[in-house]
C-alpha positions in Angstrom: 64.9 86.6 136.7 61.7 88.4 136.9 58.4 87.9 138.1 55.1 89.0 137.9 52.3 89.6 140.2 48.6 90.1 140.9 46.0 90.3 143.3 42.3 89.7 142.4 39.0 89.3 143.5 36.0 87.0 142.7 32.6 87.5 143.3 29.2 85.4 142.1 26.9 87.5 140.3 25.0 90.1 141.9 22.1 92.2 140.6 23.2 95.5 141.3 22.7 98.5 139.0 25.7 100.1 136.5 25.9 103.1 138.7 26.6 100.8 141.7 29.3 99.3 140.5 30.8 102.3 139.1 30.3 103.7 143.4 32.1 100.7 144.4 34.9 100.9 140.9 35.3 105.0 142.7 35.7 103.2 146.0 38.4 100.7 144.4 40.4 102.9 142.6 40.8 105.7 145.8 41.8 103.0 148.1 44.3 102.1 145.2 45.7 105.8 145.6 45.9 105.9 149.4 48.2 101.9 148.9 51.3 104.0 146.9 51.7 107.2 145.3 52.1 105.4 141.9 48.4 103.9 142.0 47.1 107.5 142.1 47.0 108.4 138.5 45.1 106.1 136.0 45.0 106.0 131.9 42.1 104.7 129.9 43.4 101.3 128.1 44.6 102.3 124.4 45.5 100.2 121.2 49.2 100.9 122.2 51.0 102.7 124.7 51.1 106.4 123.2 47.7 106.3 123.4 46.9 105.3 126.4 48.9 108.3 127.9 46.5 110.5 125.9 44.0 109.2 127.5 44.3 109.9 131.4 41.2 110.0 133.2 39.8 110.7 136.8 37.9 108.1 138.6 35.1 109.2 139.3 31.4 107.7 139.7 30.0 109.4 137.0 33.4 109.0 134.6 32.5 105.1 135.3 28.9 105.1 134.8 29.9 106.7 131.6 32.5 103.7 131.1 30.5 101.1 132.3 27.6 101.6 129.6 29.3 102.3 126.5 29.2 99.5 124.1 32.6 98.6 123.4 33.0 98.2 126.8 30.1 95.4 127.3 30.1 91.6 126.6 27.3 89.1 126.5 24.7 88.8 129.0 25.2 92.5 130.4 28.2 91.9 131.8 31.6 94.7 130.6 34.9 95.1 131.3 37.1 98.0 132.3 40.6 98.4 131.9 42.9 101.0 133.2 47.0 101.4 133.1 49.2 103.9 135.7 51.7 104.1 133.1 55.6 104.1 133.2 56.5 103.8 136.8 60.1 103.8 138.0 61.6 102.5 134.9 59.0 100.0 134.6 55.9 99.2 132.0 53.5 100.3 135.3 50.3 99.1 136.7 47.0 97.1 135.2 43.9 97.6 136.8 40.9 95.5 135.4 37.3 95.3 136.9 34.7 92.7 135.1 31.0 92.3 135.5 29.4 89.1 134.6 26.4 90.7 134.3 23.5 87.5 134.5 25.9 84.8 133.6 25.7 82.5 136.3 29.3 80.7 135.1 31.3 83.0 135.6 32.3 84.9 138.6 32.8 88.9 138.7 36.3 90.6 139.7 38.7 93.1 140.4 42.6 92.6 139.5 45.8 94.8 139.9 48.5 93.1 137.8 51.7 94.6 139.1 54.5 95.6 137.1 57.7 93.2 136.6 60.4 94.1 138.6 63.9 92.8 138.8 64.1 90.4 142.4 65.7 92.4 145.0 64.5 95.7 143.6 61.0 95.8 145.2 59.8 99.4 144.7 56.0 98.7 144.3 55.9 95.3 144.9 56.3 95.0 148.9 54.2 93.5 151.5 53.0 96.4 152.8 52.1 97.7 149.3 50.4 94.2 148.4 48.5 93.9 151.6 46.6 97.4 151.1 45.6 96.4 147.6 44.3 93.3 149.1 42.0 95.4 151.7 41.3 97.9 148.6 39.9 94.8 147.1 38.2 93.7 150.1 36.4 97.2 150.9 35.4 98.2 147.6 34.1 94.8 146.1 33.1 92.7 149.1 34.4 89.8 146.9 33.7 86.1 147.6 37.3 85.4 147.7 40.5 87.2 146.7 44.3 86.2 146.3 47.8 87.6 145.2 49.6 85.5 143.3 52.8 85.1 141.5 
């Protein structure tokens, strides 16, 4: 049997500028480097797989402001998404790493989510405590959420 796991963060909405959440999406995604060699390389998300791995990226402030404003990336009320995928990682479909702005909505909260890969039980290789526990503070650091969670 196989599970799958996530850790994410929530946050009410807060009136911050793009390129300050693309200091604290930097932030996020180097703390996610420093948790396990595997979260060190990102792809941009792609209408399939092939193209995602065509489209590796290096997170960086400005490569986020740049995300953060384009219009395919935004959603009502001035709130975007961005989505970002490690690709294959020992023998499995890799990570997910999303991060959401609400923008003004006041009904929704903001977050941050690593969606880990599914892994046979018993064969933990990125899914361990230790591994979970510094995405967790990643979370915590970077996004100062409200509240945050791993979950099955």
């Amino acid at each position: 049997m196989r599970e799958s796991y996530s850790a994410t963060a929530f946050w009410r909405p807060r009136s911050e500028s793009r390129e300050e959440w693309a200091g604290r999406a930097e932030t996020f995604f180097r703390l996610l480097a420093e948790c396990h060699p595997s979260l060190a390389r990102w792809y941009e998300e792609g209408r399939s797989a092939e193209e995602a791995l065509q489209l590796d990226f290096v997170p960086t402030r400005e490569a986020f402001t740049r995300f953060f404003s384009r219009s395919k990336s935004r959603f009502a009320e001035g709130g975007f998404i961005f989505q970002a995928w490690t690709g294959p990682v020992e023998g499995t479909h890799g990570v997910s790493a999303s991060v959401t702005s609400a923008g003004t909505a006041t009904h929704v909260s903001s977050s941050a989510s690593v969606v880990f890969p599914l892994e046979p039980l018993g064969s933990e290789r990125l899914l361990t405590r230790a591994v979970v526990a510094r995405v967790m503070r990643a979370l915590a650091k970077a996004w100062e959420p409200d509240w945050a969670l791993a979950r099955a």
